[in-house]
N, C-alpha and C positions, 0 to 999 in steps of 0.2 A: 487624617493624614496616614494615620495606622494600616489603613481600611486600603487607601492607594498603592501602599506601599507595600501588601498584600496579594496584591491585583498583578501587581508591576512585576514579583515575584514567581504569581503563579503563569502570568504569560512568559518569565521565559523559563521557565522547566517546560513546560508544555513546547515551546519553538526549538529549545534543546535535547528534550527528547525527541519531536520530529525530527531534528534533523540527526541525532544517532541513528534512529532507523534507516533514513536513506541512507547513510553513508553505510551503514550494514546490511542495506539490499544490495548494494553497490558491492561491494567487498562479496557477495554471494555470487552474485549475479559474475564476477571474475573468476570465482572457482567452477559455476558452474560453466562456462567457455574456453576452462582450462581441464576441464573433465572431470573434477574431483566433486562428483556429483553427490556423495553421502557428506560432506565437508559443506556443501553448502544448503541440501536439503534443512542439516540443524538449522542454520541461520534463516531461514524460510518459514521453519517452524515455529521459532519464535515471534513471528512478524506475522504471523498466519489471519489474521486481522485486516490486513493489507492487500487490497484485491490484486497486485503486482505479484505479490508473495505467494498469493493462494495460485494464481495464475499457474508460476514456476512450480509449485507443488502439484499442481495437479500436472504440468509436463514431466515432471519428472515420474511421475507415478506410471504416464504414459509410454514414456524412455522404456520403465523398465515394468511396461505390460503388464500394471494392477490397474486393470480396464476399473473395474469398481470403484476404486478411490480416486483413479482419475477423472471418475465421472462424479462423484460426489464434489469435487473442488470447482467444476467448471458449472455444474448445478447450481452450487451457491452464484456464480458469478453473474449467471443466465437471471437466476431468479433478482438478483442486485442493478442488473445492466444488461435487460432485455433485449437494447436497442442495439448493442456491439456486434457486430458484425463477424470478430474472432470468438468471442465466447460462446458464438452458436456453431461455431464451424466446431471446433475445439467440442464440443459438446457432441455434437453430433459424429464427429468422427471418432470420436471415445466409445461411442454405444455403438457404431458399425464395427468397430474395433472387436468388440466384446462378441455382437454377433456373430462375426467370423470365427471368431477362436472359440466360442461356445456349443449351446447342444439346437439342435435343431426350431425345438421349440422357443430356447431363448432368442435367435433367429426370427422369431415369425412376432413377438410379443414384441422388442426391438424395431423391427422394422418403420412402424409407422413412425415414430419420434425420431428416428434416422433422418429422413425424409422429410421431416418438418423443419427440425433444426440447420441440417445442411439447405436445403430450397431459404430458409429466412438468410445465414448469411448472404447466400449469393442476390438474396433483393435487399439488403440491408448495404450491400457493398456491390457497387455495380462493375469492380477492377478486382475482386474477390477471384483470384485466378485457383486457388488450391479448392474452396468450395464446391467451384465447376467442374475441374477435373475428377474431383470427390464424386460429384452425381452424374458424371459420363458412366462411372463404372458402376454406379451403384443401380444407375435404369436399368445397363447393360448384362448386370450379372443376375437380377431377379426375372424370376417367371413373369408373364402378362397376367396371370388370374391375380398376381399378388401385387398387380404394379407398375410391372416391367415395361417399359418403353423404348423400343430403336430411338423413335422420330422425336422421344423429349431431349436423351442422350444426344442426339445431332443438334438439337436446338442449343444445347450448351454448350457441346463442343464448337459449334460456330461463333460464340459466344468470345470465345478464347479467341479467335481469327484476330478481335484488334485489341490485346492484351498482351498475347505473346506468341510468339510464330513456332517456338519449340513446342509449348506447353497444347495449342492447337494439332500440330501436326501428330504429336504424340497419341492425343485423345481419338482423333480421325482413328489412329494405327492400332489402339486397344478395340473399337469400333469392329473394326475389320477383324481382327484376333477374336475375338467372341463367336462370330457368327463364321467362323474357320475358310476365311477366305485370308489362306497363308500371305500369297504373291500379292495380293493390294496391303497387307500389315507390312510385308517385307518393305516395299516399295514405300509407304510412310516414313517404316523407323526409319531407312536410311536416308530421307529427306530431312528427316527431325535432325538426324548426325552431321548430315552436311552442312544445315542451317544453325546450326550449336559451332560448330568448328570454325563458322563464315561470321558469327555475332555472338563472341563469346558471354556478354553482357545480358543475351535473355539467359544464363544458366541462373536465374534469379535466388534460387535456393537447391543448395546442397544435395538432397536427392534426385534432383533431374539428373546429376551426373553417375548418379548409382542406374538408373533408368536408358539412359544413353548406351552405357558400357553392357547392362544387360540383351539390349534388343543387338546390341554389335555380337557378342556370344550365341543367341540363340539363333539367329537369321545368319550368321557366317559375312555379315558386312561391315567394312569400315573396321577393322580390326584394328590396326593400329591405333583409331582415335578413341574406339572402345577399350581400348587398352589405355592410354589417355583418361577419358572421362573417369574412370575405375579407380584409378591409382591417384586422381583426384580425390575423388570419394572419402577415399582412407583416411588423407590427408585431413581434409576438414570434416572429418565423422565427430558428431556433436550428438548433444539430447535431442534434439531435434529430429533424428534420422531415425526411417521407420527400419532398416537394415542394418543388421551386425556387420562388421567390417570379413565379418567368416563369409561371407554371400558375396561380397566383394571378390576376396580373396578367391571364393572357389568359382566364378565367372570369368577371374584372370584364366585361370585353371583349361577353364576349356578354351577361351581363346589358343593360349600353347597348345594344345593339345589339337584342335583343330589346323596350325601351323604345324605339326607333327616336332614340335620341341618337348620331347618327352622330358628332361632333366629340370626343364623351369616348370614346365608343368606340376611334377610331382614336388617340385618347389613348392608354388603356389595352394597346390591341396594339404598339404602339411601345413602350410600358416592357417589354413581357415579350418583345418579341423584340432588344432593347436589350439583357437577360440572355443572350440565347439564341437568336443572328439566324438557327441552322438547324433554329428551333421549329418541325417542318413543321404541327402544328395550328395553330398562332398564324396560319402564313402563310395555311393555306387560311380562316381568320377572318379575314383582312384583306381578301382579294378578296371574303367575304361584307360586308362593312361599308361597302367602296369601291360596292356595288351598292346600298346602303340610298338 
């Protein structure tokens, strides 16, 4: 009886502390969507055991560009739950991450695992839309000796054609921007803007709207809804987003500026170098606006 009644005990500590924890991913999991991202990283920390927990730990690390640790969190998840579809993208976009902001060499050592882990999400998830997009730019931007492929890049960008009609046209328009045929990117991004403005429902996630409002700034089209999409952005700017709300701010920037609104303009470059006073684009946007 002793022996039962021991049993009976230890299942529910065990049921009680499960369910403290959820209810303290939970309670994290609200500060981190409320921004209070060092408030909830502790609580993550403690739970760190918990592949949800490790998840957010390693977005958070990626939030805030410790490509390393962000790659060690998502490592473990990969080597846990090979078959996940997000922990390879996650993974793999962690180590392209690093590559980019790294040296040359860590670039070239990087590359192959890039390229493994992103191609397995997109066959592990066959609606993997951010994977896709991930390996349009990644064929697009490496050499052929090292890799590089147009015709795999189109392969995935068409891939996207029955997923999402922004996220495709977008890919098309980076496509075109690489290989520096301006007038067919021009001619995209502003397809992707009018078809974002016409089914607001593909902006599926938060950076297409940073993305929107960028190609409206640098191509001179749809301004106002690039002004629009932007001022979105700000709005819902989370862990999530691979741009500071300063790159926002200073794309409003030129939008004015391109409008010849020198007062909001110089608006606009004051809040984004307010985030980020050694924004060197923001700054040489200021001596363009100061000439307006």
């Amino acid at each position: 009886m002793l022996i039962k009644i021991k049993c009976v005990i230890g299942i529910f500590l065990l049921l009680t502390v499960s369910s403290m924890a959820q209810q303290s991913l939970k309670d994290a999991e609200k500060l981190l969507e409320s921004g209070e991202v060092v408030e909830a990283k502790k609580i993550f920390l403690q739970n760190d055991n918990n592949s949800l927990a490790k998840e957010y730990l390693g977005d958070i690390a990626s939030f805030n560009k410790n490509w390393d640790e962000a790659i060690s969190y998502y490592n473990e998840l990969v080597e846990s739950h090979p078959e996940n579809a997000m922990y390879n993208f996650k993974l793999g976009g962690a180590m392209g991450m690093k590559a980019y902001y790294g040296s040359k060499f860590q670039a070239a050592m990087l590359l192959g695992d890039v390229k493994k882990y992103l191609k397995k999400a997109a066959e592990l998830d066959s609606s993997h839309k951010e994977a896709r997009r991930a390996l349009v730019e990644l064929f697009m931007q490496i050499p052929g000796f090292l890799g590089g492929s147009k015709i795999i890049a189109e392969s995935y960008a068409s891939d996207l054609d029955r997923l999402n009609d922004v996220d495709a046209l977008l890919a098309d328009a980076y496509i075109y921007k690489i290989q520096e045929y301006r007038d067919l990117a021009k001619n995209k991004y502003e397809e992707a803007i009018r078809v974002a403005q016409r089914k607001p429902e593909l902006i599926s996630r938060n950076y297409l709207n940073y993305e929107l409002g960028e190609a409206a700034a640098i191509y001179e089209v749809q301004l106002d809804a690039g002004e629009k999409f932007l001022k979105n952005y700000i709005k819902d700017y989370g862990y999530k987003d691979l741009k500071s709300p300063a790159w926002a701010y200073y794309r409003l920037a030129q939008i004015e500026r391109i409008r010849e609104n020198r007062q909001a303009a110089l608006a606009y470059i004051e809040k984004s170098l307010s985030i980020d006073p050694k924004f060197d684009k923001a700054l040489i946007e200021k001596l363009k606006i100061k000439r307006l």
